[in-house]
C-alpha positions in Angstrom: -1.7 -1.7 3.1 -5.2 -0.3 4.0 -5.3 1.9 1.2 -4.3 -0.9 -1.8 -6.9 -3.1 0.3 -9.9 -0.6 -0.2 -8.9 -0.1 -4.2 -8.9 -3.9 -4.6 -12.4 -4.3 -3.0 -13.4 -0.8 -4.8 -16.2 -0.7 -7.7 -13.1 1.8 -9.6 -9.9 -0.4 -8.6 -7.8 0.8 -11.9 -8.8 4.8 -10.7 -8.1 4.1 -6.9 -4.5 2.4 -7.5 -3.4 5.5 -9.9 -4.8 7.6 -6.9 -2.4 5.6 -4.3 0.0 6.0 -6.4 0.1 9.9 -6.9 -0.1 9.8 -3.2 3.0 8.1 -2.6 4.8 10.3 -4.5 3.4 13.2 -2.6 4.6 11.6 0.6 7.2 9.5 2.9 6.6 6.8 3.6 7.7 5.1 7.1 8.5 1.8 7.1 7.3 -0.6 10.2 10.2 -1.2 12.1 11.4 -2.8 15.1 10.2 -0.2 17.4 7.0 -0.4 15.7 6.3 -3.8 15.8 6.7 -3.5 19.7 4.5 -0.8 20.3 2.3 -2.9 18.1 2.5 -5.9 20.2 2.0 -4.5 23.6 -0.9 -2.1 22.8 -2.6 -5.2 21.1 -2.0 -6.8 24.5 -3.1 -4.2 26.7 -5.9 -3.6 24.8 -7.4 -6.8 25.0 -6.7 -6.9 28.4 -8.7 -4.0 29.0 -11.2 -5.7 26.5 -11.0 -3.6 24.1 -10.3 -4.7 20.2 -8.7 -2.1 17.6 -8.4 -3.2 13.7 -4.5 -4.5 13.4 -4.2 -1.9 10.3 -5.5 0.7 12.6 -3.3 -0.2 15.5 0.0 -0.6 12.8 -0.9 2.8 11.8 -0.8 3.9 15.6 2.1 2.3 16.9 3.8 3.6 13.5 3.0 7.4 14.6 3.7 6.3 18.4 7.5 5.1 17.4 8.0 7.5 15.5 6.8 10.3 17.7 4.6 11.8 14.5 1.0 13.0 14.7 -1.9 10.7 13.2 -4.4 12.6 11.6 -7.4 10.9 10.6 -11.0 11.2 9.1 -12.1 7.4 10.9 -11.7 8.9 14.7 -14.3 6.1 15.5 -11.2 3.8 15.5 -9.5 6.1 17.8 -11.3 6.9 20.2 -10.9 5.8 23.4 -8.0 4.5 23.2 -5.8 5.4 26.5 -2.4 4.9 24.7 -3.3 8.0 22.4 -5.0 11.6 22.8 -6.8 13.6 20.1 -6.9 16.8 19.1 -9.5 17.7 17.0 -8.2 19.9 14.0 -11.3 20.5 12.1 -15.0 19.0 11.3 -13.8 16.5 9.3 -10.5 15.1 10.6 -9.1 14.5 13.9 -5.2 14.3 15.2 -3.6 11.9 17.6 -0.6 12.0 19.5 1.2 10.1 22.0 0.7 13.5 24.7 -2.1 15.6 25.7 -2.2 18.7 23.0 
């Protein structure tokens, strides 16, 4: 969803869609399920409980990773962090990994 979003507001949309797309084939894709959805809803809610505010793609992404007990790994930590539903672990300069335990 996030990635088709940035193509579509891109200067090179044509060049960024083939680029998804090559992607796609190079990877699984999970779908949002029930257990997703969930995760989704209550971190949302906890969240802005604790007054705190996380981009709905973002948190999809997260509670995707969360249900599916997978790692995150990405180059926008700045969305991340600080989050207490997820650690990171910082895997190089660039890009940092989440999970749902300490690593």
């Amino acid at each position: 969803m996030e990635l088709y979003y940035g193509a579509y507001k891109s200067q090179k949309v044509t060049g960024n869609l083939a680029k998804i797309k090559m992607l796609e084939q190079s990877i699984e894709m999970i779908p949002l399920g029930q257990e997703s959805a969930e995760i989704f809803g209550m971190l949302k809610a906890q969240l802005e409980i604790q007054g705190n505010r996380l981009d709905d793609f973002d948190l999809a992404i997260a509670s995707s990773a969360l249900a599916h007990n997978l790692t995150l790994v990405t180059n926008n930590a700045e969305h991340f962090i600080n989050k207490r539903f997820i650690n990171c672990c910082p895997t190089s300069r660039h890009k940092t990994t989440y999970t749902k335990t300490k690593c």
